[in-house]
mmCIF entry with sequence, helices, sheets and N, C-alpha, C, O atoms, coordinates in Angstrom:
data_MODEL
# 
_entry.id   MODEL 
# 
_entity.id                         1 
_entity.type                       polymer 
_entity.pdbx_number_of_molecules   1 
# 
_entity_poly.entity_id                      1 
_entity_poly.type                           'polypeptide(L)' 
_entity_poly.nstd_linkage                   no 
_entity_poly.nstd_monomer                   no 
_entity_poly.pdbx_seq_one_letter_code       
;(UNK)(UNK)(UNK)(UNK)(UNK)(UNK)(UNK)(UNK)(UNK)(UNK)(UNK)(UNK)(UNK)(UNK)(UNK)(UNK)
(UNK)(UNK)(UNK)(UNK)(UNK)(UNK)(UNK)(UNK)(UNK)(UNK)(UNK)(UNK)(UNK)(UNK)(UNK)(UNK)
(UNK)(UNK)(UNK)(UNK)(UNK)(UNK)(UNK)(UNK)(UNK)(UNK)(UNK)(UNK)(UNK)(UNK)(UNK)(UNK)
(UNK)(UNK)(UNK)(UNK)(UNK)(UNK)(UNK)
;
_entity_poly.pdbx_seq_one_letter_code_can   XXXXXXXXXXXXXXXXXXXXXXXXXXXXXXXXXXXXXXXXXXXXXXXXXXXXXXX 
_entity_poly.pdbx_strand_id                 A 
# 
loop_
_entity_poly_seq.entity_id 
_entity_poly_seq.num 
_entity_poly_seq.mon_id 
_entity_poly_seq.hetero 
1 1  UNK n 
1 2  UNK n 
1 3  UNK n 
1 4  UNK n 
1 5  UNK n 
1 6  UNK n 
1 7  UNK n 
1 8  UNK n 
1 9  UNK n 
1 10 UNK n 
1 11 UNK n 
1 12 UNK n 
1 13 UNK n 
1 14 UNK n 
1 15 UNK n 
1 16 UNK n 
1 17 UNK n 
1 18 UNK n 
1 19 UNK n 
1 20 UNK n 
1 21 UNK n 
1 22 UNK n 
1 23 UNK n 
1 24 UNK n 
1 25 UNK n 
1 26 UNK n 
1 27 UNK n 
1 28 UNK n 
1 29 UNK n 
1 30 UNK n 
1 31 UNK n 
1 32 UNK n 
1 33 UNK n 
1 34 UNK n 
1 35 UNK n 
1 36 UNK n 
1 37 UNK n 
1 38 UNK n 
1 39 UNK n 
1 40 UNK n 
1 41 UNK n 
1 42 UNK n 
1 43 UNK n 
1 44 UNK n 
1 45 UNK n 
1 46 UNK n 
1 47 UNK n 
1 48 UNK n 
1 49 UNK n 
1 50 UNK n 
1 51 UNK n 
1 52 UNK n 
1 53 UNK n 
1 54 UNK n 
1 55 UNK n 
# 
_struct_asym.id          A 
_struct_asym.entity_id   1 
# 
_struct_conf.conf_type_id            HELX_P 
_struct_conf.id                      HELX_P1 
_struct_conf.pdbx_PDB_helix_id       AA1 
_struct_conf.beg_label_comp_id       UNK 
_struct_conf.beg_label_asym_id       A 
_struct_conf.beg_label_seq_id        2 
_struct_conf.pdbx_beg_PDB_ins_code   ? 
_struct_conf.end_label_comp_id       UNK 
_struct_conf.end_label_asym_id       A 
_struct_conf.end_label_seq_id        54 
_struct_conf.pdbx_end_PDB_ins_code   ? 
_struct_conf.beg_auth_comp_id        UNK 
_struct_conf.beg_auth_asym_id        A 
_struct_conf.beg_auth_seq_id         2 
_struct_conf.end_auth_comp_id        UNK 
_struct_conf.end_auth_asym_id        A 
_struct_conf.end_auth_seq_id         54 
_struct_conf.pdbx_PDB_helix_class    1 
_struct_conf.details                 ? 
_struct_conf.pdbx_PDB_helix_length   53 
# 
_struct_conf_type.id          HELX_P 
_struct_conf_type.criteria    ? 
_struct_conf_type.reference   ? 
# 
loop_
_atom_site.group_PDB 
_atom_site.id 
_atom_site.type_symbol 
_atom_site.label_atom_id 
_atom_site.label_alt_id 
_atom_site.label_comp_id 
_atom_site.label_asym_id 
_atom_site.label_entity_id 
_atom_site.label_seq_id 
_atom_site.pdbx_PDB_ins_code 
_atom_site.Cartn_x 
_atom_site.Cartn_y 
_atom_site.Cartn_z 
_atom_site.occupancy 
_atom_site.B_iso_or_equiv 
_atom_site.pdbx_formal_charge 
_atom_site.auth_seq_id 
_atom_site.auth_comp_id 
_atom_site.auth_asym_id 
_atom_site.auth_atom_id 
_atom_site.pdbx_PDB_model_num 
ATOM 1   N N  . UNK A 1 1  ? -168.700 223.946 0.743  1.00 0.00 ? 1  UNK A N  1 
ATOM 2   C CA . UNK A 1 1  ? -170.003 224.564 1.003  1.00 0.00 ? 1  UNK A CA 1 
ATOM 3   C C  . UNK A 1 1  ? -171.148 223.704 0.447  1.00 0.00 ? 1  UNK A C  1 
ATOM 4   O O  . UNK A 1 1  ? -172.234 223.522 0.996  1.00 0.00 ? 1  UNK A O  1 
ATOM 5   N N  . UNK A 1 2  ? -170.663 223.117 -0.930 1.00 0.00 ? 2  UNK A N  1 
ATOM 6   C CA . UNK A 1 2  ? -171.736 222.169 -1.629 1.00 0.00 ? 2  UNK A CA 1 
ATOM 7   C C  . UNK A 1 2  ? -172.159 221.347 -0.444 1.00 0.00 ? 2  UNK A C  1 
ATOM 8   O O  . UNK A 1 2  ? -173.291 221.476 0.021  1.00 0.00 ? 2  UNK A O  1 
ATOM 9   N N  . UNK A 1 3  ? -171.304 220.526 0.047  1.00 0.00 ? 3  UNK A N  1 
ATOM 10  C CA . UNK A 1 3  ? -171.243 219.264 0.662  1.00 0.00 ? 3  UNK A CA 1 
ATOM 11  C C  . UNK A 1 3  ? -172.094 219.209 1.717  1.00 0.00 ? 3  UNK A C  1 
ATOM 12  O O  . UNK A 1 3  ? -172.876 218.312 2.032  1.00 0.00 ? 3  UNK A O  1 
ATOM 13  N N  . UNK A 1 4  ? -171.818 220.491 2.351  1.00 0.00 ? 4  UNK A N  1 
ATOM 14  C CA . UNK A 1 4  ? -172.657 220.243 4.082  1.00 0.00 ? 4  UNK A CA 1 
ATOM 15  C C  . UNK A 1 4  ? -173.983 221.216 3.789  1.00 0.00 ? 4  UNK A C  1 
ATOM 16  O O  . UNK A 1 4  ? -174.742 221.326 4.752  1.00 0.00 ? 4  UNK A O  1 
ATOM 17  N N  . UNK A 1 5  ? -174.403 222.031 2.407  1.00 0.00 ? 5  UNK A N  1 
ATOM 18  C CA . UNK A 1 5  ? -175.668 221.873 2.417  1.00 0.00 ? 5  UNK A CA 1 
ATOM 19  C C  . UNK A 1 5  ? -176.415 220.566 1.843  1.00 0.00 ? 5  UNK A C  1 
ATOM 20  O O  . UNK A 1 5  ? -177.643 220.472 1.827  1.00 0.00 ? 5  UNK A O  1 
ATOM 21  N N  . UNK A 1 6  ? -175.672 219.719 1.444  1.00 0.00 ? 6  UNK A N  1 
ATOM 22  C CA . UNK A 1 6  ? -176.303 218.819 0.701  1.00 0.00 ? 6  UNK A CA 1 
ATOM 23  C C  . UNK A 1 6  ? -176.547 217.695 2.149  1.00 0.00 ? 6  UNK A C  1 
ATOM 24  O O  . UNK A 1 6  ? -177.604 217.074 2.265  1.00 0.00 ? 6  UNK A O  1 
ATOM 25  N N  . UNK A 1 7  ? -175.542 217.583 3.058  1.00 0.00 ? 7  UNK A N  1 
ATOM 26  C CA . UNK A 1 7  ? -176.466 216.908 3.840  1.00 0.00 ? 7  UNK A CA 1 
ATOM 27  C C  . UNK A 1 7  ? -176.746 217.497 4.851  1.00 0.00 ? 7  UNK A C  1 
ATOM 28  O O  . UNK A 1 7  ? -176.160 216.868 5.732  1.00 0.00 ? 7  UNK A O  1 
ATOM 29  N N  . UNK A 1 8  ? -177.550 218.745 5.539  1.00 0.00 ? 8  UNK A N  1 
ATOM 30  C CA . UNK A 1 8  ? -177.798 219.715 6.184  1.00 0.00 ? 8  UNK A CA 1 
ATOM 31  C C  . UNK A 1 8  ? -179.582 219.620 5.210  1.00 0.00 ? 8  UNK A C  1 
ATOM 32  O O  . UNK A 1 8  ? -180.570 219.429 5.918  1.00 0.00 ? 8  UNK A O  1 
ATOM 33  N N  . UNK A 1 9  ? -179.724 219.727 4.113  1.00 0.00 ? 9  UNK A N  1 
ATOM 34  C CA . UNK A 1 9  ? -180.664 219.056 3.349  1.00 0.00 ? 9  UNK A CA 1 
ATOM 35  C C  . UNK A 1 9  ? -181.237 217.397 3.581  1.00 0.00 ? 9  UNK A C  1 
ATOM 36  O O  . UNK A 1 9  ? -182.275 216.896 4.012  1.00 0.00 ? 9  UNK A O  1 
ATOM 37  N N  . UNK A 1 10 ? -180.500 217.105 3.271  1.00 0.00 ? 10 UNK A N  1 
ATOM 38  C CA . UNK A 1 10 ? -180.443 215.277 3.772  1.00 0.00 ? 10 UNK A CA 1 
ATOM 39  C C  . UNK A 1 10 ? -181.384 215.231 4.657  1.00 0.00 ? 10 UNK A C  1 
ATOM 40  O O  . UNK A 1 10 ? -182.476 214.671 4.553  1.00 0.00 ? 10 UNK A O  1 
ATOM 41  N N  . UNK A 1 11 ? -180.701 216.188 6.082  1.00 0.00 ? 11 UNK A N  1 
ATOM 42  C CA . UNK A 1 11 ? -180.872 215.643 7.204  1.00 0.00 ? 11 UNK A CA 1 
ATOM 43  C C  . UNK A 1 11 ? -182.066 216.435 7.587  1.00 0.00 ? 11 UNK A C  1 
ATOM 44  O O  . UNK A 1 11 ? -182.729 215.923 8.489  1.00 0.00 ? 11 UNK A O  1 
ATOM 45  N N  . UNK A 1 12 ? -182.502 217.578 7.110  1.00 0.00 ? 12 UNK A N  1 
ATOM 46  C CA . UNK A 1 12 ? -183.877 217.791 6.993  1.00 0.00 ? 12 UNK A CA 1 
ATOM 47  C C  . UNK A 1 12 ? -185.091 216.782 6.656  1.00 0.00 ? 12 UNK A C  1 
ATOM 48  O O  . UNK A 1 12 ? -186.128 216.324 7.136  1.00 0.00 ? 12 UNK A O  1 
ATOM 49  N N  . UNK A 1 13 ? -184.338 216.746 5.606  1.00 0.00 ? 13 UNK A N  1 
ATOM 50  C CA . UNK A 1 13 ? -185.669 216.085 4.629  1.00 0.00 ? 13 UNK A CA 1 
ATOM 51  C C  . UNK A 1 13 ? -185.791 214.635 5.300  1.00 0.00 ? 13 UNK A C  1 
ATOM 52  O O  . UNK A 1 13 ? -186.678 213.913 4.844  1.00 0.00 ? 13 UNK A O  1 
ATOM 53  N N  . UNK A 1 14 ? -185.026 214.154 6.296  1.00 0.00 ? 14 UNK A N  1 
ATOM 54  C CA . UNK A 1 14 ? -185.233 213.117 6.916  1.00 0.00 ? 14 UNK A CA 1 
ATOM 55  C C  . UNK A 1 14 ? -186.241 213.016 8.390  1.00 0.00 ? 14 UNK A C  1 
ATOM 56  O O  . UNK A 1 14 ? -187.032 212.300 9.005  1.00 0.00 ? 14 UNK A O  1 
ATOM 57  N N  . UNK A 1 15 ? -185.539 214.299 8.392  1.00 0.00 ? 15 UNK A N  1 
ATOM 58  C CA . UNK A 1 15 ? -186.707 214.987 10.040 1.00 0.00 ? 15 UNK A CA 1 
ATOM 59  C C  . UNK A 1 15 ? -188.455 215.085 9.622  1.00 0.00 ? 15 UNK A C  1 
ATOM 60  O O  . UNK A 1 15 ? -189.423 214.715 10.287 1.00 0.00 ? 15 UNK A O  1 
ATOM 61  N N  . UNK A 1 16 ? -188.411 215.598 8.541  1.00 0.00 ? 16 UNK A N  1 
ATOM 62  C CA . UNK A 1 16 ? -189.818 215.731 7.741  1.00 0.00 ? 16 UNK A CA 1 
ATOM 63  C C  . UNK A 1 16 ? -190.701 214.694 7.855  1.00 0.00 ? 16 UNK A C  1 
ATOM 64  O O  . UNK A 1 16 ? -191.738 214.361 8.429  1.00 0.00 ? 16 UNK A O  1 
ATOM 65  N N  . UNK A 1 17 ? -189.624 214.201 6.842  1.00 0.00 ? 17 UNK A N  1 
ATOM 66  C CA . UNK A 1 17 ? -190.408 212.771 6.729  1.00 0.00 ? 17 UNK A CA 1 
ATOM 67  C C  . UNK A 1 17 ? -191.008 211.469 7.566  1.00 0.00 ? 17 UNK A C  1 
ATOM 68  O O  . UNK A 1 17 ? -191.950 210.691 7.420  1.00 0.00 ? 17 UNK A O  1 
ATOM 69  N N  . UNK A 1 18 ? -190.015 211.651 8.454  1.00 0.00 ? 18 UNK A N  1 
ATOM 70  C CA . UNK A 1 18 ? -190.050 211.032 10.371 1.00 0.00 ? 18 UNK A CA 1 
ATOM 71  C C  . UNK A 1 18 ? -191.547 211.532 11.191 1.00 0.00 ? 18 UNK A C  1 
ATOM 72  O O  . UNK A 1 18 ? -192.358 210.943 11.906 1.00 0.00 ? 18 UNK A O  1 
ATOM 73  N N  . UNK A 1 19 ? -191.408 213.028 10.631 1.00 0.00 ? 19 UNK A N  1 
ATOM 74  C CA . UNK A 1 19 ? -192.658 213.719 11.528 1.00 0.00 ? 19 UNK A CA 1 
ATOM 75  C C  . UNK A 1 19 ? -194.035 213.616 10.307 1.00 0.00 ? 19 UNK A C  1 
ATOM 76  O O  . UNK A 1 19 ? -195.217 213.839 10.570 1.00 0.00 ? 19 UNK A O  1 
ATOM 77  N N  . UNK A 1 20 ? -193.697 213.378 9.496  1.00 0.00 ? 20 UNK A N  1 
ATOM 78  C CA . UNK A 1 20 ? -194.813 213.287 8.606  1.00 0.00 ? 20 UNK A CA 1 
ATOM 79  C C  . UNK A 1 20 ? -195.537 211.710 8.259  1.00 0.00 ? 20 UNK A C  1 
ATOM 80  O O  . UNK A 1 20 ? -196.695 211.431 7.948  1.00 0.00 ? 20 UNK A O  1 
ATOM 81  N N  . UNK A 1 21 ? -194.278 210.803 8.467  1.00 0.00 ? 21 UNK A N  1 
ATOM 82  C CA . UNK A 1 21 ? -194.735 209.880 9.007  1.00 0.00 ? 21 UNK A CA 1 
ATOM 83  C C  . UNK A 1 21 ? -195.563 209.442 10.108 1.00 0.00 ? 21 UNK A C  1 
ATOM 84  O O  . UNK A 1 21 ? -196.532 208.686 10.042 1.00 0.00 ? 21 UNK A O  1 
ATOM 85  N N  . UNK A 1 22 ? -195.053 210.024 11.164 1.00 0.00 ? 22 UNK A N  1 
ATOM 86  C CA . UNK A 1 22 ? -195.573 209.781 12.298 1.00 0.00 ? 22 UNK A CA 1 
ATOM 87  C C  . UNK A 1 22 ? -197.683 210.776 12.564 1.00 0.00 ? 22 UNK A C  1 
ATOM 88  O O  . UNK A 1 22 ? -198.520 210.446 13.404 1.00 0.00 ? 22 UNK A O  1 
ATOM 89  N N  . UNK A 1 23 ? -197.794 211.704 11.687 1.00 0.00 ? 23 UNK A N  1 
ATOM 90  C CA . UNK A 1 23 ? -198.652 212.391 11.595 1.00 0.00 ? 23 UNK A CA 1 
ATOM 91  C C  . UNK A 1 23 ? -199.435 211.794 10.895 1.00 0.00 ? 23 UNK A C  1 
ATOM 92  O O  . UNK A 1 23 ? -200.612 212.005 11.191 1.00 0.00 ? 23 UNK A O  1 
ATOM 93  N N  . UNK A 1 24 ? -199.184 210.826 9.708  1.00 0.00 ? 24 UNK A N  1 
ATOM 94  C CA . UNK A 1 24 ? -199.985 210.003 9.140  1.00 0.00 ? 24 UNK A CA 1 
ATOM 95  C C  . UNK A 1 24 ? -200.588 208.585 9.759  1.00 0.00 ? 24 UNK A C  1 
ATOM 96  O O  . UNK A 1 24 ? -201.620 207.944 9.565  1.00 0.00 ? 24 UNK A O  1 
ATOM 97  N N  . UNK A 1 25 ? -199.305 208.406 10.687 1.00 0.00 ? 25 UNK A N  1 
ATOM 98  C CA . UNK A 1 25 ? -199.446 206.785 11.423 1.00 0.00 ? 25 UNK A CA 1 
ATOM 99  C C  . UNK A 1 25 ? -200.617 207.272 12.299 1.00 0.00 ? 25 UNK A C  1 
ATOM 100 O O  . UNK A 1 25 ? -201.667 206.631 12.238 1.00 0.00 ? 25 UNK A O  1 
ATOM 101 N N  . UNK A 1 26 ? -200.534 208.364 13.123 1.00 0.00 ? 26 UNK A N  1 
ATOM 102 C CA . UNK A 1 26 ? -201.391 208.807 14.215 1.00 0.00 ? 26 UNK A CA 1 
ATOM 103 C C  . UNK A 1 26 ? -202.661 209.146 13.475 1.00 0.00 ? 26 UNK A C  1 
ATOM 104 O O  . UNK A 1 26 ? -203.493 208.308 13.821 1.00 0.00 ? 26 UNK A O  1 
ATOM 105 N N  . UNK A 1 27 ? -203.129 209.898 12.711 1.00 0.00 ? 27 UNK A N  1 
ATOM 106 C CA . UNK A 1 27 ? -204.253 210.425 11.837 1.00 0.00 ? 27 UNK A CA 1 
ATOM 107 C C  . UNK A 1 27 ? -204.960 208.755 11.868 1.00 0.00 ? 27 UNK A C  1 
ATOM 108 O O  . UNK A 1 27 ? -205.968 208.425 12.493 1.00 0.00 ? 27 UNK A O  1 
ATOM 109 N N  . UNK A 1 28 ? -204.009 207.778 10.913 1.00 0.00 ? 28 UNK A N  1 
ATOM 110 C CA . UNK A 1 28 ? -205.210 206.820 10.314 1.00 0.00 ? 28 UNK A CA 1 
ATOM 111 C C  . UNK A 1 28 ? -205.136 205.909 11.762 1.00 0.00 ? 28 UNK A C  1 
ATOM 112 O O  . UNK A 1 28 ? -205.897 204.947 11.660 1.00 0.00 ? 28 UNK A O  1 
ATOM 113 N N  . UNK A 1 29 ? -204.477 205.942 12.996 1.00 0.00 ? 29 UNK A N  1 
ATOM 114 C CA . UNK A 1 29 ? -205.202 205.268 13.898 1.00 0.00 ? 29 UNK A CA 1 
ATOM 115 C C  . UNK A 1 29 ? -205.954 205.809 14.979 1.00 0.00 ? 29 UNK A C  1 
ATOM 116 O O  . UNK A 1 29 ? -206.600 205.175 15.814 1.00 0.00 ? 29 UNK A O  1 
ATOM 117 N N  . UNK A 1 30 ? -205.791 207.191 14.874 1.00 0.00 ? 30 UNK A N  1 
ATOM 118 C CA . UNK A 1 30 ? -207.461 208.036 15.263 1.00 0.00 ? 30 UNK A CA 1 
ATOM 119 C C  . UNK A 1 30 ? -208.618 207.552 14.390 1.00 0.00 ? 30 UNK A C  1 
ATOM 120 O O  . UNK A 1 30 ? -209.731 207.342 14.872 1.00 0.00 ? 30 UNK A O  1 
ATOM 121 N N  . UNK A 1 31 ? -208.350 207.389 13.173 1.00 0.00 ? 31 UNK A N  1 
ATOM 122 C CA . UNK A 1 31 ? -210.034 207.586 12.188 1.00 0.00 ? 31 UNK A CA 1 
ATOM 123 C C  . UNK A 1 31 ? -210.211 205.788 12.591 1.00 0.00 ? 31 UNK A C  1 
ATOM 124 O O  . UNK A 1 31 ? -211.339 205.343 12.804 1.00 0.00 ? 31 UNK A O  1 
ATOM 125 N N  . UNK A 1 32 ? -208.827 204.767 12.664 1.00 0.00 ? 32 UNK A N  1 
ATOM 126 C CA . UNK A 1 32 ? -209.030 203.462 13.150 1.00 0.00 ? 32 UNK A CA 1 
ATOM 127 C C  . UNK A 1 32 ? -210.324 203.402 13.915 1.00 0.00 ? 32 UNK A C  1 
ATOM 128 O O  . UNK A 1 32 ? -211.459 203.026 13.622 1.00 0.00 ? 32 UNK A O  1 
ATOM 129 N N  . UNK A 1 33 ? -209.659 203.998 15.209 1.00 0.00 ? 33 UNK A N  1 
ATOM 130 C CA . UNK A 1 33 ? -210.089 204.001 16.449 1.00 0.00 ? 33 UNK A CA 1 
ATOM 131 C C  . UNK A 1 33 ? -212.209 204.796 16.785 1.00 0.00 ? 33 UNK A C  1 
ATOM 132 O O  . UNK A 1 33 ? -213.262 204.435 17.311 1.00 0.00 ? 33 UNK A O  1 
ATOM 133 N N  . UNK A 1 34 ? -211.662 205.916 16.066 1.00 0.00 ? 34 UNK A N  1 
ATOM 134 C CA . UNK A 1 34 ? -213.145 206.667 15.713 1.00 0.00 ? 34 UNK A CA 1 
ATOM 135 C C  . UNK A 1 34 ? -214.375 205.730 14.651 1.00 0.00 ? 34 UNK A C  1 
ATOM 136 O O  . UNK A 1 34 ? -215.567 205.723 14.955 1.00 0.00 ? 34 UNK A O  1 
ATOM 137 N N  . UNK A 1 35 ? -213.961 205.159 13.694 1.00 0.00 ? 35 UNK A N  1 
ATOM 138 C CA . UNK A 1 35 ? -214.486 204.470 13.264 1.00 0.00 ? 35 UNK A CA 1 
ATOM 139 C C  . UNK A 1 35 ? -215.246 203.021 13.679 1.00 0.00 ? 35 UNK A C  1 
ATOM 140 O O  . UNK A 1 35 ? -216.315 202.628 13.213 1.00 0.00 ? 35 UNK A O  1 
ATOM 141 N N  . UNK A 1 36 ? -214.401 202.325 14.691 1.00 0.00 ? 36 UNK A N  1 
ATOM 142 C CA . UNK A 1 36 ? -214.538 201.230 15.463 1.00 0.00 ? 36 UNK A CA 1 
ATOM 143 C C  . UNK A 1 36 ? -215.721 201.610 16.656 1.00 0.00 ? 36 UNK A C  1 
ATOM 144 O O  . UNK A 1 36 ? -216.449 200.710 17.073 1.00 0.00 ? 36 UNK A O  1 
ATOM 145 N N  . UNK A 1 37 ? -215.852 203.022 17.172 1.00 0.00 ? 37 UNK A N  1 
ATOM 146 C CA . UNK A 1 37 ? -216.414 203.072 18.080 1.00 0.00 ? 37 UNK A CA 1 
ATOM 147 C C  . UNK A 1 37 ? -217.807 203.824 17.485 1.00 0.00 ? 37 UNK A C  1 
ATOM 148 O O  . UNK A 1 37 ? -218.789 203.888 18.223 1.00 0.00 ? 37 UNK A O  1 
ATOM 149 N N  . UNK A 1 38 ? -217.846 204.301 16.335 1.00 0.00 ? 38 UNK A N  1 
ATOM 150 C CA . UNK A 1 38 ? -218.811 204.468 15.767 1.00 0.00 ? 38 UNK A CA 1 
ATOM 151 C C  . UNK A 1 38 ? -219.805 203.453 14.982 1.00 0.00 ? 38 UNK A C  1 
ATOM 152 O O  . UNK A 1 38 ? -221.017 203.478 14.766 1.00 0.00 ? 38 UNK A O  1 
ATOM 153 N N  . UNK A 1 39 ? -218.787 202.567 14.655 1.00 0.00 ? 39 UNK A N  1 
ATOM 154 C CA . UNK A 1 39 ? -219.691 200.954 14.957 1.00 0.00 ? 39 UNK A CA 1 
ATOM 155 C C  . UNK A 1 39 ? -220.325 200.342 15.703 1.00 0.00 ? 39 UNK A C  1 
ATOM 156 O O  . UNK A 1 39 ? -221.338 199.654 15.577 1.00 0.00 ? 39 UNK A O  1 
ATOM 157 N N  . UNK A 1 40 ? -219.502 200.687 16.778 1.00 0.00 ? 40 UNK A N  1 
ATOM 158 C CA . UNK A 1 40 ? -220.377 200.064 18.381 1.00 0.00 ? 40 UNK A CA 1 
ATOM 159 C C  . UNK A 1 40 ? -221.090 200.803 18.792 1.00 0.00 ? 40 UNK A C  1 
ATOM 160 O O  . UNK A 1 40 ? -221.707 200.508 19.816 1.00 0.00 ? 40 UNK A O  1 
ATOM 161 N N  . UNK A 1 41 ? -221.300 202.119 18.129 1.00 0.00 ? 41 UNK A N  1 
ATOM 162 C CA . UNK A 1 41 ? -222.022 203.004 18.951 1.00 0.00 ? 41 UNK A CA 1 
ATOM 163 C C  . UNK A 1 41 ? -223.575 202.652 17.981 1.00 0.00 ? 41 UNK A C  1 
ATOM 164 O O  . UNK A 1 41 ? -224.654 202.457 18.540 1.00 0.00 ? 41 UNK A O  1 
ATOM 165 N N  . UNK A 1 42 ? -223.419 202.633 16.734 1.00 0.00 ? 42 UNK A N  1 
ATOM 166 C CA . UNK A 1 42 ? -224.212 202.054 16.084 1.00 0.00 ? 42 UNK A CA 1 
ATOM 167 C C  . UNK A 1 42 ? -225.058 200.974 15.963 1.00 0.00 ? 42 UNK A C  1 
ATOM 168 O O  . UNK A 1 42 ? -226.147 200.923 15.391 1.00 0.00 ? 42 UNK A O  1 
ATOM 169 N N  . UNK A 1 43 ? -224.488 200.159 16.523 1.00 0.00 ? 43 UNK A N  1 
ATOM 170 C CA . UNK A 1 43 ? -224.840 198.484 16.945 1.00 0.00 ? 43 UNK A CA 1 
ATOM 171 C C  . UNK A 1 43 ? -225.977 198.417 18.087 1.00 0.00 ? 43 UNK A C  1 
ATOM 172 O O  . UNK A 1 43 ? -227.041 197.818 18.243 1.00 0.00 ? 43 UNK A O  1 
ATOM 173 N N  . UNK A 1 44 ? -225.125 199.428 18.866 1.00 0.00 ? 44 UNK A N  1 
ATOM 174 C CA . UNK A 1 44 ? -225.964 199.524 20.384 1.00 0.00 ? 44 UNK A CA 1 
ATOM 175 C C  . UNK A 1 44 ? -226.713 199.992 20.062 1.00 0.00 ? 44 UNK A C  1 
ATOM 176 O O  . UNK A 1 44 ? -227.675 199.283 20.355 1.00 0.00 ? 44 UNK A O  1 
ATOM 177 N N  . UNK A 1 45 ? -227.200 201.233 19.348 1.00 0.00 ? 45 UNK A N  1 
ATOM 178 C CA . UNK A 1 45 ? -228.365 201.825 19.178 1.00 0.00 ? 45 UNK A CA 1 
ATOM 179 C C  . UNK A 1 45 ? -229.335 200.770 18.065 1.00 0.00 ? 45 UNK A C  1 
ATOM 180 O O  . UNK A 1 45 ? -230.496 200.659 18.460 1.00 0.00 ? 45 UNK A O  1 
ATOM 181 N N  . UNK A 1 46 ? -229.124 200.247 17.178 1.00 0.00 ? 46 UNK A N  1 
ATOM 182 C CA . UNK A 1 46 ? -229.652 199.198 16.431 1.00 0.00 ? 46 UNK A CA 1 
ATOM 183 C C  . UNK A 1 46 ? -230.055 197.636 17.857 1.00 0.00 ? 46 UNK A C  1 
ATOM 184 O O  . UNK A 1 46 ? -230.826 196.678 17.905 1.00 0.00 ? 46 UNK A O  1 
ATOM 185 N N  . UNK A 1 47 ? -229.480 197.960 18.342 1.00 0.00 ? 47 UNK A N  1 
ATOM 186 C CA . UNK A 1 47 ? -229.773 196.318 19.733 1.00 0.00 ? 47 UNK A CA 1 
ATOM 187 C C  . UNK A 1 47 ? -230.979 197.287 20.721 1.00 0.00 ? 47 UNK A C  1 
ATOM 188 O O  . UNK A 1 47 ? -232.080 196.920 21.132 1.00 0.00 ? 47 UNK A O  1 
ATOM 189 N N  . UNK A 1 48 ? -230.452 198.300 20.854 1.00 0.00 ? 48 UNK A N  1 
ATOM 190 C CA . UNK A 1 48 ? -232.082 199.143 21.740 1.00 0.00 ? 48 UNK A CA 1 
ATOM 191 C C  . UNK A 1 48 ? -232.802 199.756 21.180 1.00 0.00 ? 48 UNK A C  1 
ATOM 192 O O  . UNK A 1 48 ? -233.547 200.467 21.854 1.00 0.00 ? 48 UNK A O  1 
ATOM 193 N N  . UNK A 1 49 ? -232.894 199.775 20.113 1.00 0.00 ? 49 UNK A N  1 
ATOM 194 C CA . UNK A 1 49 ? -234.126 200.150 19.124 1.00 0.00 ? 49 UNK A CA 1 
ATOM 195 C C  . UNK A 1 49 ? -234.714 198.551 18.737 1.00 0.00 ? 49 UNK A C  1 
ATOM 196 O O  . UNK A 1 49 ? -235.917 198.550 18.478 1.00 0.00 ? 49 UNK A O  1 
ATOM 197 N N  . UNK A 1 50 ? -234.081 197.298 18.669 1.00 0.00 ? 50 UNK A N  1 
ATOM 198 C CA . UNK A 1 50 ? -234.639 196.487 18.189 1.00 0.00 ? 50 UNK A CA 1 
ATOM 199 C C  . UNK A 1 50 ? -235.564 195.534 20.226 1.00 0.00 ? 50 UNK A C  1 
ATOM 200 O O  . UNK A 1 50 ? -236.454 194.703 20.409 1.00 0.00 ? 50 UNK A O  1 
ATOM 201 N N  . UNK A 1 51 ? -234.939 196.082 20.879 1.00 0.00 ? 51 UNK A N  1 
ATOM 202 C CA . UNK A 1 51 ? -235.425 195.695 22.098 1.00 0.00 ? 51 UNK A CA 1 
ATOM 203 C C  . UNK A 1 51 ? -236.621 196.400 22.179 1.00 0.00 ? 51 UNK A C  1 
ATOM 204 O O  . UNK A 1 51 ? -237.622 195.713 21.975 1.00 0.00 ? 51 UNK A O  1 
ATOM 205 N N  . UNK A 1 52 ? -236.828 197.777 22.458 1.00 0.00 ? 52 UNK A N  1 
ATOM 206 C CA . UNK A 1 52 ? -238.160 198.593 22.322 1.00 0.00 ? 52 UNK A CA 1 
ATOM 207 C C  . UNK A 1 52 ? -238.970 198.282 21.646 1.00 0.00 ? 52 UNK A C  1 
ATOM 208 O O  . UNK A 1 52 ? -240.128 198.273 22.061 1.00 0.00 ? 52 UNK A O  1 
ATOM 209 N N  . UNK A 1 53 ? -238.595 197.832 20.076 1.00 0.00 ? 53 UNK A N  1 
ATOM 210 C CA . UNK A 1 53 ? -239.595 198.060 19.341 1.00 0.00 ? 53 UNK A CA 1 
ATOM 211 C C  . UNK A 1 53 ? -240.583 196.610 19.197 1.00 0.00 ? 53 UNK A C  1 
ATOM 212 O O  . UNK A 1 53 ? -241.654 196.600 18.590 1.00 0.00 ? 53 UNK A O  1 
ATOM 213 N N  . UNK A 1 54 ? -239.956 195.367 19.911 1.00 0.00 ? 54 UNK A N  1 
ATOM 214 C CA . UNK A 1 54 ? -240.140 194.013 20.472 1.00 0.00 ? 54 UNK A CA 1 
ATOM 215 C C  . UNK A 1 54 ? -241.401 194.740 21.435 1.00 0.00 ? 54 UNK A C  1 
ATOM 216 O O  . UNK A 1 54 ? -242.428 194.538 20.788 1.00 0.00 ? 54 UNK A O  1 
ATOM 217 N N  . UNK A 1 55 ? -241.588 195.144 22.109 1.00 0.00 ? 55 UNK A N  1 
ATOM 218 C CA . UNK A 1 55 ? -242.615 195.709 23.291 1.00 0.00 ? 55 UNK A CA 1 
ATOM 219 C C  . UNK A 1 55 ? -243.816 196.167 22.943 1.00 0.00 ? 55 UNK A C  1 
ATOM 220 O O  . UNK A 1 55 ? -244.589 196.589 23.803 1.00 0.00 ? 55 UNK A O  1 
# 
């Protein structure tokens, strides 16, 4: 009984960690991705504010 909760456990705590991995990989290459385009979104508005204000 010890035995096959111990890897019935195992094999949980391996599923977890797989999906918790994968929830972390995805999270920091959303904020990657969100971040990158909030740069460019930034840039652009700094390049047409500096065009207008040329006029």
């Amino acid at each position: 009984r010890m035995t096959t909760f111990i890897s019935e456990g195992m094999i949980t705590d391996k599923l977890t960690k797989t999906i918790f991995t994968k929830i972390v990989l995805f999270a920091t290459g959303f904020l990657a991705v969100f971040l990158y385009f909030c740069t460019l979104a930034i840039r652009a508005m700094e390049g047409y504010c500096d065009v207008h204000m040329q006029k």
